[in-house]
C-alpha angles and dihedrals in degrees: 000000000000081000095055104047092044074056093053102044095050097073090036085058091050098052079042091056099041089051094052084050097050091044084044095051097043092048086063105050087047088060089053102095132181116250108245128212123223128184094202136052150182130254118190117226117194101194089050104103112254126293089025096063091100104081120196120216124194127195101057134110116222137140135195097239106124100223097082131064121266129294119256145166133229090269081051090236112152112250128221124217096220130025112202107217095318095298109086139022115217139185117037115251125216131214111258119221115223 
């Protein structure tokens, strides 16, 4: 009897483990994203009142790609990629080289 069930959950241990491998390797290509260019950004000023703290600046090129240094504008204020809903600026921005 002991033979017969090691036999049968052999097989059963090996579909287990290829269905953890392909979630775990799906997971994985679904985090890679694309880097995204934006030619505007967000400044936080903390002496704006609140929900107009987020500022948005146009008329800048920067991207979220990590290998550059970070995004700011003429005043050299860091820039934020979102604002959510004027209060806070979230998601860090990167120069991006022409």
């Amino acid at each position: 009897m002991k033979t017969n069930f090691k036999k049968a959950l052999i097989p059963f241990g090996v579909i287990v483990l290829g269905v953890v491998g392909a979630f775990a390797s799906n997971a994985s290509k679904q985090s890679e994203k694309p880097f995204a260019d934006t030619t505007h950004g967000f400044y936080y000023n903390a002496s704006a009142p609140v929900g107009q703290r987020c500022v948005m600046i146009t008329d800048v090129l920067c991207s979220d790609s990590e290998v550059n240094t970070v995004c700011t504008d003429s005043s050299n204020r860091q820039l934020w990629k979102i604002s959510n809903n004027g209060v806070t600026c979230t998601g860090i921005l990167y120069k991006k080289d022409l």
